[in-house]
Z-matrix of the N, CA and C atoms (Angstrom, degrees):
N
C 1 1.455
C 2 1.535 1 108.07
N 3 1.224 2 107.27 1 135.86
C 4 1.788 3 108.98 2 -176.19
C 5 1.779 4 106.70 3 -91.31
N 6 1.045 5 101.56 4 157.59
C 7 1.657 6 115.95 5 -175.62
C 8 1.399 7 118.78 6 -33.78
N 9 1.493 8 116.17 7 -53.24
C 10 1.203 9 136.41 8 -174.06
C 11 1.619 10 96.24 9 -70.03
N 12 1.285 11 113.21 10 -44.58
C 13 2.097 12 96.34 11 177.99
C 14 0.922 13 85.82 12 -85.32
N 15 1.237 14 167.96 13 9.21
C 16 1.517 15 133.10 14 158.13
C 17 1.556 16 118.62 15 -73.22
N 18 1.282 17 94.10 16 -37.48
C 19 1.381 18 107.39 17 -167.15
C 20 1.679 19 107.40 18 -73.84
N 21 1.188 20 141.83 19 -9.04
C 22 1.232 21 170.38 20 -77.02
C 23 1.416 22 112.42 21 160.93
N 24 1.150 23 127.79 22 -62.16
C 25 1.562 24 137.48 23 138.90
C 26 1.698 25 98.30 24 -19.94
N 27 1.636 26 110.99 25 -96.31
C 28 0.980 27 126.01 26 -178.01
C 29 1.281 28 126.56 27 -36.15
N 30 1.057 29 121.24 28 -65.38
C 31 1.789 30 132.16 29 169.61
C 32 1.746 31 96.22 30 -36.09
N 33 0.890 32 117.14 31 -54.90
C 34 1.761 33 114.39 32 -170.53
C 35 1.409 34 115.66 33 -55.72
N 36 1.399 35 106.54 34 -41.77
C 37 1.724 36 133.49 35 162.12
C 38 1.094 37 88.40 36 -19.89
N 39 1.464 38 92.80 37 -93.19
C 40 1.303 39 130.35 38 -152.23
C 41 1.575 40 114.87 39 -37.83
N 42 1.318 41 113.54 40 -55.61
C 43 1.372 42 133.01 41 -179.52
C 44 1.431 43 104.40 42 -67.85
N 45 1.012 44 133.01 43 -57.29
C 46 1.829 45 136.50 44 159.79
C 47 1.502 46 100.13 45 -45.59
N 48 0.951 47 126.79 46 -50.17
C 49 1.685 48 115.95 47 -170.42
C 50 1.623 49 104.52 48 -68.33
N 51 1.968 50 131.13 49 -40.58
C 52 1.245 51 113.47 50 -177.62
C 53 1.663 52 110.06 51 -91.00
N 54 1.512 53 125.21 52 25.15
C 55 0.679 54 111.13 53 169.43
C 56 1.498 55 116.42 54 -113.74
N 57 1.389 56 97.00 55 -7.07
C 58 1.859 57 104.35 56 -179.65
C 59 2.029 58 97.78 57 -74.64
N 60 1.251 59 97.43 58 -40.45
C 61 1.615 60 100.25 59 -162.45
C 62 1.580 61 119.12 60 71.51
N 63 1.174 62 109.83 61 38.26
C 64 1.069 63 148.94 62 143.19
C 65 1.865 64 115.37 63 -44.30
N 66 1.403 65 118.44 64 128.43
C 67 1.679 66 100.12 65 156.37
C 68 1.416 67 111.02 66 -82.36
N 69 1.354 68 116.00 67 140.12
C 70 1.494 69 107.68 68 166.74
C 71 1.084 70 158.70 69 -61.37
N 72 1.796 71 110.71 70 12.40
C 73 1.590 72 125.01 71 158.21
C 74 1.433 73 96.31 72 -88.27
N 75 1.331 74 136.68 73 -22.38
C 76 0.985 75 129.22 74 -170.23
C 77 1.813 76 123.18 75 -97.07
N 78 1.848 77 123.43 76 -7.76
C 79 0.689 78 146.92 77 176.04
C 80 1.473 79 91.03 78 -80.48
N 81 1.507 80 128.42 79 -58.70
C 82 1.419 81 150.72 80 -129.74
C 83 1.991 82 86.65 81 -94.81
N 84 1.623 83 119.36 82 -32.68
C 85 1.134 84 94.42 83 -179.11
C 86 1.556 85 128.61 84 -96.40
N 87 1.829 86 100.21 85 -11.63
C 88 1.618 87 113.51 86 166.57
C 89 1.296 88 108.18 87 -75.15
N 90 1.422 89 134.57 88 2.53
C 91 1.334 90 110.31 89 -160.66
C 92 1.583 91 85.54 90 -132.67
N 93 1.394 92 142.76 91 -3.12
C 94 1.069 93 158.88 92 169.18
C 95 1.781 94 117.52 93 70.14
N 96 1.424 95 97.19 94 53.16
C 97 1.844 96 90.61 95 -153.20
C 98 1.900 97 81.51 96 -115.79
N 99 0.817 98 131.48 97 -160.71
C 100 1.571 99 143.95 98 -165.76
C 101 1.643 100 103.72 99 -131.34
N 102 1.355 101 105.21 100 119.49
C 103 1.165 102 122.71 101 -155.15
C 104 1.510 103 103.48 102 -90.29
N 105 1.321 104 114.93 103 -31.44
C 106 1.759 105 106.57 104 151.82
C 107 1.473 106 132.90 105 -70.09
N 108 1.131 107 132.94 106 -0.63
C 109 1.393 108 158.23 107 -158.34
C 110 1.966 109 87.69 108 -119.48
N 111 1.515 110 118.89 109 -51.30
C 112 1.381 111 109.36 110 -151.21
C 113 1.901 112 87.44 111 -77.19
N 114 1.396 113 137.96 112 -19.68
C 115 1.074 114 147.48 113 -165.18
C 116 1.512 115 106.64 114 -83.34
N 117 1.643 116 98.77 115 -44.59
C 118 1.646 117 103.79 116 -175.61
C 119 1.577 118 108.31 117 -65.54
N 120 1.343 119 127.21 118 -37.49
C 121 1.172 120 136.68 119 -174.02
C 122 1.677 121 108.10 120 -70.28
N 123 1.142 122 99.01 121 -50.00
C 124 1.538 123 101.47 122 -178.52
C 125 1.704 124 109.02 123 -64.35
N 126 0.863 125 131.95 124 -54.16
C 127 1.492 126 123.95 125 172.97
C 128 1.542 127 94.02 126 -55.33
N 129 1.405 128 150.75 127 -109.19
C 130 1.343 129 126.06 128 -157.03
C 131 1.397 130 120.17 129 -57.11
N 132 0.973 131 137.84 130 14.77
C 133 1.627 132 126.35 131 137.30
C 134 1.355 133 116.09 132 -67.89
N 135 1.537 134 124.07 133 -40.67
C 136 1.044 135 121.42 134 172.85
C 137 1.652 136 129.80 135 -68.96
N 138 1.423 137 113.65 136 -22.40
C 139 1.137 138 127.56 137 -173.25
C 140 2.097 139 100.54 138 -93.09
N 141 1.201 140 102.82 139 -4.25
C 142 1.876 141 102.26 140 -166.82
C 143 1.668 142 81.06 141 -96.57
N 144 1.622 143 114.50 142 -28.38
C 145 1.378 144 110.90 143 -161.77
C 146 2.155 145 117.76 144 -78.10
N 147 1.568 146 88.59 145 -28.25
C 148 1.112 147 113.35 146 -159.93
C 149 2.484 148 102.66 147 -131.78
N 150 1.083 149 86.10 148 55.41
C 151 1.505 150 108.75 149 -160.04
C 152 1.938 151 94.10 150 -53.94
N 153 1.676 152 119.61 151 150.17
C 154 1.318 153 96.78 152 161.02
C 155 1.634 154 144.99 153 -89.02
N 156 0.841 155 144.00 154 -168.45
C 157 1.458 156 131.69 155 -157.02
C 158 1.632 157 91.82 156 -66.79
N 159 1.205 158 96.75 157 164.36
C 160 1.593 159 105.01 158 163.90
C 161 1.803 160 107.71 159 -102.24
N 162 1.535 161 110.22 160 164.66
C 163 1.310 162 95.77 161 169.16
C 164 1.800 163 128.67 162 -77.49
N 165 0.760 164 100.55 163 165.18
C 166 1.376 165 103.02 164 167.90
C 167 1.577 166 136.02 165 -142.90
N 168 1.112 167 129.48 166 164.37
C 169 1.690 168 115.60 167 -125.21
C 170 1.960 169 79.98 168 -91.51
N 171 1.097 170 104.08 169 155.19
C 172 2.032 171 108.86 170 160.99
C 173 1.473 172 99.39 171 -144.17
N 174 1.369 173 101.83 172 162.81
C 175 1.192 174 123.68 173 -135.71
C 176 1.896 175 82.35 174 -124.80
N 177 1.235 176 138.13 175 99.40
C 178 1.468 177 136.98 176 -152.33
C 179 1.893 178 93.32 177 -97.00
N 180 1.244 179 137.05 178 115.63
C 181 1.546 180 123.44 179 137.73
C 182 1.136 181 121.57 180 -88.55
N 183 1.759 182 117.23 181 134.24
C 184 1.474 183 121.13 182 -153.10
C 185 1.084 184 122.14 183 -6.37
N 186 1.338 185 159.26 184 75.16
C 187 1.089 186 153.54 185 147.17
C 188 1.733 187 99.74 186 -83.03
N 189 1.554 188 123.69 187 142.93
C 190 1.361 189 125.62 188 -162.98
C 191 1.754 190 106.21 189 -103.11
N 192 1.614 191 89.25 190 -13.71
C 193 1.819 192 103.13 191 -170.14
C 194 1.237 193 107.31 192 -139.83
N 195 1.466 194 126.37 193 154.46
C 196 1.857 195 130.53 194 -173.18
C 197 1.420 196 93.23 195 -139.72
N 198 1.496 197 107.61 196 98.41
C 199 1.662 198 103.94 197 155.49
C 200 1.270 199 111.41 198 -94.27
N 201 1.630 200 117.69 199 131.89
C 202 1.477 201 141.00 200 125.09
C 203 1.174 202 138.58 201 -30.18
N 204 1.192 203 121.66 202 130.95
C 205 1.921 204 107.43 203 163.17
C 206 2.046 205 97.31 204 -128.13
N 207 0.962 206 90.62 205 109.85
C 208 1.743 207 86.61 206 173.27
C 209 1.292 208 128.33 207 -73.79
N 210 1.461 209 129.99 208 156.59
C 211 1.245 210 107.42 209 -169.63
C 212 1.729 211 115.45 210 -80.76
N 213 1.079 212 96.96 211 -0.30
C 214 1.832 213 114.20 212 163.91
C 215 1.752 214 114.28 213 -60.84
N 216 1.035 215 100.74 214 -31.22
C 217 1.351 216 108.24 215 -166.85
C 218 1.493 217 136.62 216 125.44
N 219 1.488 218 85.07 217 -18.77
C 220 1.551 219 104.61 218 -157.61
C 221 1.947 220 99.44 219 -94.15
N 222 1.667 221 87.55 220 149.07
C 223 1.803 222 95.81 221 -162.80
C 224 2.092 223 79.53 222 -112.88
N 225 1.148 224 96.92 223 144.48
C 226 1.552 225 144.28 224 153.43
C 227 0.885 226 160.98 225 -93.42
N 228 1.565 227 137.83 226 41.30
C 229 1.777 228 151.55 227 175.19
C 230 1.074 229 82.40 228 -69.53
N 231 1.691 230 94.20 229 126.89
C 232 1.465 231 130.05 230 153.83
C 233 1.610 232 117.99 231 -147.68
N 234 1.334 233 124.74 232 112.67
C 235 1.019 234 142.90 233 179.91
C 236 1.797 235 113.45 234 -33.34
N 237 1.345 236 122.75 235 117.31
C 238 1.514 237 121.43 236 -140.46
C 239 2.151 238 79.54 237 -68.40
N 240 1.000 239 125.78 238 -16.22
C 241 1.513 240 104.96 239 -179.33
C 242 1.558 241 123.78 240 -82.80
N 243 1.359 242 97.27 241 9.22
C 244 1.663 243 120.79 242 -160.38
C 245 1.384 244 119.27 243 -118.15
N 246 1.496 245 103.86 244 -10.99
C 247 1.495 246 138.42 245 -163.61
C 248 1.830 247 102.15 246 -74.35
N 249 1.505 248 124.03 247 -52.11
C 250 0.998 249 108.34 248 -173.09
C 251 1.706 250 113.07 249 -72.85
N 252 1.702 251 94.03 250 -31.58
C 253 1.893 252 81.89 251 177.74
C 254 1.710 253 124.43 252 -70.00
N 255 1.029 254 81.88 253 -17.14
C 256 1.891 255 105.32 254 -179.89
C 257 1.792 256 99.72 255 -68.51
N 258 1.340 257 129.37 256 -80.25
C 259 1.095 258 125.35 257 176.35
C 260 1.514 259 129.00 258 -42.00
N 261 1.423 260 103.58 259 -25.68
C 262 2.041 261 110.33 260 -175.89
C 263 1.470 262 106.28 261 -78.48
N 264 1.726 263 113.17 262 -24.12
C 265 1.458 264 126.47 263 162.23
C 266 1.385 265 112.73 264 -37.58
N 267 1.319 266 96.14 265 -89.00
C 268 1.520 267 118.76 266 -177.27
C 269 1.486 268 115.92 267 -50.42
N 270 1.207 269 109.92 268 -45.06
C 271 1.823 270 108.48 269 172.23
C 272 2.070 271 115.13 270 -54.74
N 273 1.516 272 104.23 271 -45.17
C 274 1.616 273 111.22 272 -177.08
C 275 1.701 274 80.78 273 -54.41
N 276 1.560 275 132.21 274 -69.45
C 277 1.503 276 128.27 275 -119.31
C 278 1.321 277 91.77 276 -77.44
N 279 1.558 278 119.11 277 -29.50
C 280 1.184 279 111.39 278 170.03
C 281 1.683 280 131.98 279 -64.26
N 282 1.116 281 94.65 280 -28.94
C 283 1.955 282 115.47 281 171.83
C 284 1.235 283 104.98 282 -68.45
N 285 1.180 284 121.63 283 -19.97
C 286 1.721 285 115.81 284 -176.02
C 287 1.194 286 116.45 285 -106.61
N 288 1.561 287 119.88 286 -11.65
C 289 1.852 288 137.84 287 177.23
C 290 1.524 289 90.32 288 -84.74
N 291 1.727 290 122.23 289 -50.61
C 292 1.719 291 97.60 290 -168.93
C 293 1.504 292 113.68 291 -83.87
């Protein structure tokens, strides 16, 4: 099955499953689909639906350092001359997770 029917597959699930009101081991065992698979899908359907911010450009006066806080949790000092290779990182790794 190619990406696009999966995703399509799933979405239908998904949408049939919140409309039965159904719990979802229990949707997942009348309908015979894999109930870790019906979970994995549902978090990135939700995340394709509800995507995170993109960056956006700032405008730096001398500041020598740019801390981050991600919404992961995770904190970020990077030296403002270090900043563009630092961000082209994180933008690819993100292009390759969606």
């Amino acid at each position: 099955m190619k990406s696009a029917q999966k995703k399509d597959f799933w979405q239908r699930h998904i949408q049939a499953w919140e409309q039965s009101k159904l719990p979802q081991k229990a949707y997942c065992q009348q309908h015979n689909i894999s109930y870790a698979n019906f979970g994995y899908w549902r978090t990135r359907l939700k995340r394709l639906e509800n995507p995170v911010p993109k960056l956006v450009p700032v405008t730096l006066t001398r500041p020598t350092m740019v801390i981050m806080t991600l919404s992961m949790g995770i904190r970020i000092e990077v030296p403002t001359n270090a900043l563009a290779e630092v961000l082209s990182v994180v933008v690819r790794s993100q292009q390759e997770i969606s």
